[in-house]
MARFIZA-437372 format. One record per atom (N, C-alpha, C): x, y, z. Coordinates in steps of 0.1 Angstrom, whole numbers, plus 5000, padded with zeros to 4 digits. Example, Ala and Ser with C-alpha at 12.3 -4.5 7.8 and 13.67 -1.06 7.14 Angstrom:
# residues 2
513249435078;512349555078;513249675078;512849785071;513749895071;512950005079;
***
This chain:
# residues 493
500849885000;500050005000;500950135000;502350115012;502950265008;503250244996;503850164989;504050234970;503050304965;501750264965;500550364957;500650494963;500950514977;500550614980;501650704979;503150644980;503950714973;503850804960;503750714951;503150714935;502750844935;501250834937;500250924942;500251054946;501251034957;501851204967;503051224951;503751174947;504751214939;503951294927;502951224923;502251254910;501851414915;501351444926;500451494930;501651694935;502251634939;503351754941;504451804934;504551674926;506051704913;504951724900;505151884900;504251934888;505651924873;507151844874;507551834868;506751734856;506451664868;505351514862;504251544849;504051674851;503151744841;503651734832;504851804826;505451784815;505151594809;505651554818;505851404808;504151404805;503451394814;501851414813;500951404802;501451564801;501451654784;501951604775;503451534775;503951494762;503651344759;503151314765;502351184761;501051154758;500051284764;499151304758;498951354744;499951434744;499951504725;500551424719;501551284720;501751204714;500751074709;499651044721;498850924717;497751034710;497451134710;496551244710;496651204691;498051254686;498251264676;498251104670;498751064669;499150864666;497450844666;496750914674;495050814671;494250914660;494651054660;493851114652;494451064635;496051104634;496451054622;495850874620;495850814623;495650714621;494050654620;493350774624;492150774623;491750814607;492250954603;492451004591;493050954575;493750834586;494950794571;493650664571;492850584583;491750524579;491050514570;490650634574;489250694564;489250734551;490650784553;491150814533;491250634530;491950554539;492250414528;490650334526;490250354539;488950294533;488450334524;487650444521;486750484515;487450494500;488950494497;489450494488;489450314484;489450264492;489450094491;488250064482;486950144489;485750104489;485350174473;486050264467;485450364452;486850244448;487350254448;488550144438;488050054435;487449954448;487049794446;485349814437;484849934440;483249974433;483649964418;484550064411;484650104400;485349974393;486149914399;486949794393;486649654394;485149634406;484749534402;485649414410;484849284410;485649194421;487149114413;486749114401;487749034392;487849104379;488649144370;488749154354;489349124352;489749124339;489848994327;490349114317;491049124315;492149204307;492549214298;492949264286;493449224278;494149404265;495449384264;496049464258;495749474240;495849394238;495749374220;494249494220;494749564208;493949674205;492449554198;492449434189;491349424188;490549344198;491149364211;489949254220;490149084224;489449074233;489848974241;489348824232;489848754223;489748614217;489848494227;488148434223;487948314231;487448224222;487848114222;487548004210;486447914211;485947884204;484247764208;485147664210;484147534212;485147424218;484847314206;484347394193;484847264182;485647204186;485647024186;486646944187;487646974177;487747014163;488346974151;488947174148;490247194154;490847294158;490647374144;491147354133;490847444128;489247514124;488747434133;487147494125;486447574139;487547644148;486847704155;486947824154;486047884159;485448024157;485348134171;486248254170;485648354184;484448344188;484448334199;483148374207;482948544204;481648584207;481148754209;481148684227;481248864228;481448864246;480048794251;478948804245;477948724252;477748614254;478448524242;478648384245;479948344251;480648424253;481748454265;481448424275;480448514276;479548524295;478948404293;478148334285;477148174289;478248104290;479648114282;480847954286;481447964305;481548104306;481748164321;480948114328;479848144327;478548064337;478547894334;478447854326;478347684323;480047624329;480647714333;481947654335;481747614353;482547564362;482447544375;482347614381;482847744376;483247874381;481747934387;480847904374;479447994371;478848044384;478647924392;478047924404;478748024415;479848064412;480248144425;479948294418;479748324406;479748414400;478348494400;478148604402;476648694404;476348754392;477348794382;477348914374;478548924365;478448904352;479548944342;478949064333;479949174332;479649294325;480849294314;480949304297;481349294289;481849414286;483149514282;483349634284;484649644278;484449764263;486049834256;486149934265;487549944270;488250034275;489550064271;489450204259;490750254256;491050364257;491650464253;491750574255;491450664243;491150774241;490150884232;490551054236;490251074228;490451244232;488851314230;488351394241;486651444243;487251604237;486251584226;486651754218;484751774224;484651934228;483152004229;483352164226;482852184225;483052364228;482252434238;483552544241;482552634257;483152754252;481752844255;481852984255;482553004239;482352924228;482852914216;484252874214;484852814225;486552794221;486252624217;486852574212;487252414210;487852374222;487652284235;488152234240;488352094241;489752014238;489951894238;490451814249;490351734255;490651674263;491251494265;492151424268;492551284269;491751244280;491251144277;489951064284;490450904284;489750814293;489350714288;488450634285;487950604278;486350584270;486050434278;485050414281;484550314287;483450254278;483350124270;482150114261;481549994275;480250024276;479549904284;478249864284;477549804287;476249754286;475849814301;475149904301;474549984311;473749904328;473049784317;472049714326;473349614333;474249544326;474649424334;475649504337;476049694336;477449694342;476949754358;475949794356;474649844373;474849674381;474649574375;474349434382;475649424387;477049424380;478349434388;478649514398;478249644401;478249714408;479049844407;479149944416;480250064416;479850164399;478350104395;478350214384;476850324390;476050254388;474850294393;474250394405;475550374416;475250414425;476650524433;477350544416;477450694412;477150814400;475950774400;475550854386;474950964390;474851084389;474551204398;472751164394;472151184381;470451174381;469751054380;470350914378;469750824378;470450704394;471150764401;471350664411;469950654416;469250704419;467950694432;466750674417;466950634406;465650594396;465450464398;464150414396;464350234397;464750164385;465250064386;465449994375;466650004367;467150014358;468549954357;468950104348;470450134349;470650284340;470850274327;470450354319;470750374304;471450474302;471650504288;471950624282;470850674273;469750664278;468850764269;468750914272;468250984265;467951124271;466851124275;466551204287;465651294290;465251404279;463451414283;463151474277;463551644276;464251684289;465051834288;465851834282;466951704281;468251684275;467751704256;466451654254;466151644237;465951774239;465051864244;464951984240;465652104245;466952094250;468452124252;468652104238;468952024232;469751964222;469152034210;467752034206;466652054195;467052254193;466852294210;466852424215;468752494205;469752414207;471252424205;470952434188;470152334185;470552314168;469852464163;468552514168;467452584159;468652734166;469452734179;470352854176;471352854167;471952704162;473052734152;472452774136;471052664134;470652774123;470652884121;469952934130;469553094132;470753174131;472153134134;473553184131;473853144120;473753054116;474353034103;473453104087;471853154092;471353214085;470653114074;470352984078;470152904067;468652914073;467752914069;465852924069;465752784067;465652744077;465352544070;464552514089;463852414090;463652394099;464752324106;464852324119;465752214126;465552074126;466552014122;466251834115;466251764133;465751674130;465451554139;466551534148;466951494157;468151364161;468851314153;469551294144;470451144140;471551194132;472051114125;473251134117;473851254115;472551314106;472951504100;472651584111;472151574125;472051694132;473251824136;473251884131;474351984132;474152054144;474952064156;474652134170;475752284173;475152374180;476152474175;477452434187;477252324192;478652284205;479252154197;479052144186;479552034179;481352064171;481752004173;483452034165;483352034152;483952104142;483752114126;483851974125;483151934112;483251824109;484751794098;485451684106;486651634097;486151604086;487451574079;487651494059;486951334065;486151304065;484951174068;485751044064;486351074054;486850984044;488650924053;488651044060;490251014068;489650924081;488750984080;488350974100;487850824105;486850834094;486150694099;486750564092;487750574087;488150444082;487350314073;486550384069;485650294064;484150234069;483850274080;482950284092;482050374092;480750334089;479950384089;479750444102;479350624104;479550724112;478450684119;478350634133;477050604141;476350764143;474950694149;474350834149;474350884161;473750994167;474151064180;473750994188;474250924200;474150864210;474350924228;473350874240;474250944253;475550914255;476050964262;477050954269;477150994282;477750904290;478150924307;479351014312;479351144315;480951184315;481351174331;482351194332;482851204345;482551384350;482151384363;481751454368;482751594368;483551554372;485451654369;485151724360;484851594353;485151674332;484551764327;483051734333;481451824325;481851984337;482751974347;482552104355;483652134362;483952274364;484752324369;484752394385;485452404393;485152474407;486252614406;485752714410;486252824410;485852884426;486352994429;486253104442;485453204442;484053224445;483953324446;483053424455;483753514462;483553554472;483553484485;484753454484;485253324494;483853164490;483553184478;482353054481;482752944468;482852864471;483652764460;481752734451;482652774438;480952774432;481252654420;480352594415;480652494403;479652514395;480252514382;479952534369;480252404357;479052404352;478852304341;479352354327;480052284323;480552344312;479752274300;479652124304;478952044295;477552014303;476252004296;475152044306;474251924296;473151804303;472551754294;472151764280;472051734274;471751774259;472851824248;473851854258;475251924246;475951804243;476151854228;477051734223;478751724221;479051604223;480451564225;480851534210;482351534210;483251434198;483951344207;484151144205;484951074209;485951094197;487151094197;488351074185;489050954194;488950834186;489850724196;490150664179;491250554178;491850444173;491450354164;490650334158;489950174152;490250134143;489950004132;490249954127;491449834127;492149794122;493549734116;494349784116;494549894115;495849954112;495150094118;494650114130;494350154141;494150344136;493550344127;493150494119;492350554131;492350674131;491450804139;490050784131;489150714144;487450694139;486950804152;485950804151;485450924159;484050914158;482950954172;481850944174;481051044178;480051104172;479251234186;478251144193;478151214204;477651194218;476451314222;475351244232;474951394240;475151314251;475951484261;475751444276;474251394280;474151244289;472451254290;473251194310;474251174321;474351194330;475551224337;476351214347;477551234351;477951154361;478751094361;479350994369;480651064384;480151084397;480651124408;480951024416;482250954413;483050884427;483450934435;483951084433;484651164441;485551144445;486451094433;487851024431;488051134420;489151204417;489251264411;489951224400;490951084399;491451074387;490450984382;489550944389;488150894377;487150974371;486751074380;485751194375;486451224369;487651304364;488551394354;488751324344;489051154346;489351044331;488150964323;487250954334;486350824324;485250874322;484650844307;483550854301;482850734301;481650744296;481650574293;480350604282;479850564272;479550544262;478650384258;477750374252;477350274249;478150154239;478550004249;479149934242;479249904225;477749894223;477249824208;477749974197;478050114207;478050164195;480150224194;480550174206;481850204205;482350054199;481750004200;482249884192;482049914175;480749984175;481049984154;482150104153;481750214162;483350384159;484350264153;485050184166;486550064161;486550004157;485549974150;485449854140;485549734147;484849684162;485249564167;484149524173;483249464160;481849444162;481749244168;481349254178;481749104186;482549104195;483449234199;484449184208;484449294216;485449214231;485449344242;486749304246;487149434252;489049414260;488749394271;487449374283;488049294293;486249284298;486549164312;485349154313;485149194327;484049284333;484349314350;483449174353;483849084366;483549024370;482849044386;481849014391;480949044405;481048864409;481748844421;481648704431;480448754441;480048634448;478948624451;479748594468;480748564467;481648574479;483148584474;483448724481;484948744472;485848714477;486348704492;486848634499;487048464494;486148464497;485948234494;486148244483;485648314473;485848254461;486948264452;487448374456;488648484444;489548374437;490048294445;491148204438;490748084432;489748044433;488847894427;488448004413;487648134410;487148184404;488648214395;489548264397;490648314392;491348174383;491448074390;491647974390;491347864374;489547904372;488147874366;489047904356;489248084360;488948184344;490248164335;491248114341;492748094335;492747974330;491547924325;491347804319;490647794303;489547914306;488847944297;489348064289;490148134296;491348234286;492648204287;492548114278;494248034278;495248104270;495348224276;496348354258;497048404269;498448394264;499248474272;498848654270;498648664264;497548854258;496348884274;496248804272;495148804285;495548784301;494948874309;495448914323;494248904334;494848844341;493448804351;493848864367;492648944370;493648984380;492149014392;492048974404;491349054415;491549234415;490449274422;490749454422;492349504432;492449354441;493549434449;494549414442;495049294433;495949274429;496249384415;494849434409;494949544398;495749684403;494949684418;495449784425;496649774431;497249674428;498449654441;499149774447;499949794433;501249944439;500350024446;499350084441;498750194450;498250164464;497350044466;497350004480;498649964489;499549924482;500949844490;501549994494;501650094483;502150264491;501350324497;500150284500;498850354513;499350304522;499550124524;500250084536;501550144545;502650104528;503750164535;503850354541;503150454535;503350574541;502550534553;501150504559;501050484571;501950424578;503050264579;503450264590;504750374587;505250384579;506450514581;505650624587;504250684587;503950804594;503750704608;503650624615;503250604625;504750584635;505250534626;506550564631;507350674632;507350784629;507950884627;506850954643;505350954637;504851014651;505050954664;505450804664;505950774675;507150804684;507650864676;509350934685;508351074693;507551094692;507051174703;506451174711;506151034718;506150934726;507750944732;508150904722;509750884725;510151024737;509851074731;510051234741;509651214746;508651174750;507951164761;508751104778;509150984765;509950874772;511550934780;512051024773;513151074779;512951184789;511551224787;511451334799;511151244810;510451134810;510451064822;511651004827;512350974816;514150934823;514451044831;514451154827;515051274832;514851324844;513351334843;512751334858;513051274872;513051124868;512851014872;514151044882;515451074873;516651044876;516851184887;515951304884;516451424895;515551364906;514651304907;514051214917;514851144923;515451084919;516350954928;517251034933;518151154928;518851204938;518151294946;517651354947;516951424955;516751364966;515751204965;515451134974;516451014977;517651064979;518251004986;517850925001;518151055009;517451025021;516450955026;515250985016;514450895016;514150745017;515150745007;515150624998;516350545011;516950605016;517750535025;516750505036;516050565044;515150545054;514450435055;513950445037;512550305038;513450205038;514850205030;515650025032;515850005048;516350105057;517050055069;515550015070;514050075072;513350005078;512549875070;513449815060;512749725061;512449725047;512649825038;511749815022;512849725017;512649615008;513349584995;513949614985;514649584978;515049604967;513849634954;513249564951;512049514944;510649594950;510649644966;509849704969;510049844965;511749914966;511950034959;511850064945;512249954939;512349964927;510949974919;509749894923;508449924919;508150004923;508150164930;507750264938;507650324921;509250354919;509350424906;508550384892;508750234894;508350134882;506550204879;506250194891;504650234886;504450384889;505350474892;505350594888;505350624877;506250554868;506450554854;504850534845;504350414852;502850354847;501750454853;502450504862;500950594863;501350724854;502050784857;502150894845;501950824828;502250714824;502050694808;500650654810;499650584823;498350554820;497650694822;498150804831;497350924827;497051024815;498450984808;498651084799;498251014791;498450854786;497350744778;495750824778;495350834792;493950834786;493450964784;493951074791;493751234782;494051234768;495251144764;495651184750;494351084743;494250964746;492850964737;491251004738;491251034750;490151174748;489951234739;491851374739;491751454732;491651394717;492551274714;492751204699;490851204698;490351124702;488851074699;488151224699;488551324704;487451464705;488151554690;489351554689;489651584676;488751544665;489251364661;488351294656;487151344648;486251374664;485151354663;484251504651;485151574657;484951734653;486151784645;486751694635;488251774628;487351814615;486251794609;485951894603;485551984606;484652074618;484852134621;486052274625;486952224633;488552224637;489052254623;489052204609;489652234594;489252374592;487552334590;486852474588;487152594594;487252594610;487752704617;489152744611;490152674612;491352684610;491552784593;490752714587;490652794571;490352874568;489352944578;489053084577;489753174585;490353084597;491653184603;492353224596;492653124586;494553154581;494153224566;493253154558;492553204542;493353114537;493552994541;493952844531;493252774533;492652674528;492252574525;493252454531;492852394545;493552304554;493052164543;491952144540;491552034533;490952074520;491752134505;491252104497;489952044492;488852074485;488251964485;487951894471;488652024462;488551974449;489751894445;490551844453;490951714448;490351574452;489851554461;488951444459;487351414459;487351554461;485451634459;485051534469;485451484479;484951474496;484351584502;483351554503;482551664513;482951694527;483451594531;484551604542;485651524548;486351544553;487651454559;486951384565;487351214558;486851124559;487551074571;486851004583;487750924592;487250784595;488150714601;487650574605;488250534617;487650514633;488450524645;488850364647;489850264646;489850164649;490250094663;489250094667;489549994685;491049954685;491549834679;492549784682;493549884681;493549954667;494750074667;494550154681;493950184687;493650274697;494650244711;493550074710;494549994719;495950004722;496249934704;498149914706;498750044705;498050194705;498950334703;499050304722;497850294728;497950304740;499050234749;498850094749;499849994752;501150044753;501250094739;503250134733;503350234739;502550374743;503250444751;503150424765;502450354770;502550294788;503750194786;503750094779;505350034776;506450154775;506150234768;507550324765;508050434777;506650434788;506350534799;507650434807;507050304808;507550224819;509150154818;509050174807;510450134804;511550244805;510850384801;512250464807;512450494822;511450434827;511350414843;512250374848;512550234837;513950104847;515250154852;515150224843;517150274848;516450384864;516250474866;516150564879;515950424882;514950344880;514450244895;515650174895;516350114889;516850034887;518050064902;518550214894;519650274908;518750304922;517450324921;517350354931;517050234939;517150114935;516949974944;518449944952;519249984936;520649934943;521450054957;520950114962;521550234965;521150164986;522150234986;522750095001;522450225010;521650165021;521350275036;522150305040;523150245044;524250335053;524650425044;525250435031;525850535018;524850665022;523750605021;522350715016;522150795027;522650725042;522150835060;523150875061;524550825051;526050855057;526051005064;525651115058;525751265061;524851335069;523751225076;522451295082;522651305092;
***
């Protein structure tokens, strides 16, 4: 019992004790908020990666698409599959059963020409061709499309009826400029729009490919708008607005000629990832397949498991059977994603390590202390051995000095960490109108706010390591102050 009360009176009068106190509370304070923060960004980044990319794809480089062969016995007489009898060999295979959802999908790259405010604006994209209904069934599409997430039933690219007379509204102004007295034509082939890009030499462009007619298109959210300042108010503006029309300029044919497609904006696609809102369009498969001439085929397939866990490697396993081409790449979302998740990991533990040396401080001001303590209390410390204290009895006096200072400043500092936490967008906001910076950007990831995720165990083991690190720079003062002999210690009293 006298050790606690020792402890106790020491904590209680040595306001040096404060310092270690404080620096252990702003050390776990910090270690739980960062860690909270670097959470919330990897989840929620985990969670739009694994959405947009699907549980499995199926890959493939060669500009004309992914070749799968019927199973004629008599080799030369077999024939590509189209991606849809792709998907029924997929399902009829062993695999089928673990499988929820195959979505068939060209993905290459294009340049998006529109015009704003009358300039030509061109842009590098990457064009997504997909089947709307079964690419909603895989997931991570549907349930970011700014006007049809909350519609029932499966997404398209049709227009709305504002988007047609947006569009009808655009043509009867470019007549009216151009001075030609003709009525405004229909939808299709010949509609001339005054946001439309001059029409190229036809004959260079399309390669031989008959020019599809105006179709929707999905753009990325980035791309259709801009965010500007104004009067301290971040305001956003549509540059491309339902009903205006696009140019795709992408690749096609054989010998890979500039084919090219118009488009109307008919929704916008918000991950709130910015290198996907700024990069991907996506377009109707059946018709970016005639622009490149690659009528029957697709470059990869998004796959949906029905358990991704259990199944990934039996399913991966399946598919490297039925796409037997070294061309072809089979890969889970983590393993697509590797580098970028494997560097989310590594800068967390290097930040957690680096905030742990302030703990570390912590730890030296308790050596420090510890050690003007033991001389001071010489006398002391000689008194309790002649009467009778231990070795092991003195030396735990200090030992749980040590543990009570790292368990006090342990649980203030996660207080303060969890009250941070709880309110750091708030705490951003204040701070940004103090300084006139922007603490958290938000048009790089168009997060509406700093995302967090508080995890128990992380909490735990920040806690633990600095009560270990409290108690451990304890050992050396206790260590001397066990060995320190009564007669030495009364010699002068």
């Amino acid at each position: 019992m006298y050790k606690l009360l020792l402890c106790v009176r020491y904590l209680q009068t040595r306001y040096l004790a404060l310092i270690c106190i404080v620096s252990v509370m702003l050390g776990v304070a910090t270690l739980i908020v960062v860690n909270a923060v670097m959470s919330g960004f990897s989840t929620k980044l985990k969670d739009r990666l694994h959405g947009v990319l699907s549980d499995i794809i199926v890959h493939s480089d060669r500009t004309d698409g992914i070749e799968v062969l019927d199973d004629n016995p008599d080799p030369h007489k077999r024939r590509p599959l189209t991606p849809e009898q792709t998907v029924a060999k997929i399902m009829a295979s062993p695999a089928g059963d673990m499988i929820e959802a195959i979505s068939p999908t060209i993905d290459t790259f294009a340049i998006l020409q529109f015009r704003y405010r009358g300039t030509v604006i061109a842009k590098p994209v990457q064009v997504i061709g997909i089947d709307p209904a079964s690419r909603a069934r895989v997931g991570g599409f549907k349930e970011f499309l700014v006007r049809q997430r909350d519609l029932p039933g499966a997404p398209t690219f049709d227009l709305t009826p504002e988007a047609r007379q947006r569009h009808t509204d655009n043509v009867k102004q470019y007549t009216l400029r151009e001075g030609a007295n003709v009525p405004a034509p229909k939808l299709g082939p010949l509609v001339k729009d005054p946001n439309a890009i001059p029409e190229p030499d036809e004959n260079a462009m399309t390669g031989g490919i008959e020019k599809p007619q105006l179709h929707g298109i999905i753009l990325g959210f980035a791309l259709a708008h801009y965010r500007f300042d104004q009067d301290g108010v971040t305001v956003e503006e549509a540059m491309l607005k339902p009903g205006d029309n696009v140019r795709i300029t992408t690749a096609g044919g054989e010998e890979l000629k500039p084919v090219f497609g118009d488009f109307l904006v008919t929704d916008y696609l918000k991950t709130e990832m910015s290198e996907y809102d700024r990069n991907f369009v996506y377009v109707p498969l059946d018709q970016l397949q005639r622009i490149r001439g690659m009528l029957g085929r697709a470059t990869s397939f998004q796959i949906k498991l029905k358990h991704y866990d259990r199944d990934k490697v039996a399913v991966s396993r399946e598919l490297a059977k039925i796409f037997d081409s070294p061309d072809v790449h089979i890969a889970t979302w983590e393993q697509h994603q590797g580098p970028l998740l494997a560097a989310i990991d590594v800068e967390r533990a290097i930040l957690n390590l680096l905030l742990f040396m302030i703990v570390g401080v912590a730890g030296f001001s308790i050596l420090a202390i510890f050690s003007m303590i033991v001389s001071e209390k010489f006398r002391d410390i000689g008194i309790m051995k002649s009467l009778g204290a231990s070795n092991w009895g003195v030396m735990s006096i200090f030992l749980g000095y040590g543990l009570l200072l790292g368990t006090v400043g342990c649980v203030a500092g996660t207080g303060l960490g969890l009250w941070i936490t709880a309110n750091i967008n708030e705490i951003e906001m204040f701070l940004s109108k103090q300084t006139g910076v922007a603490v958290f950007p938000r048009d790089v990831y168009y997060f509406k706010e700093i995302p967090t995720n508080v995890e128990p165990l992380r909490v735990a083991a920040v806690n633990a390591g600095a009560v270990l690190i409290a108690a451990a720079f304890s050992l050396l003062p206790a260590w001397r102050a066990a060995r320190l002999h009564p007669v030495r210690a009364l010699r002068f009293e």
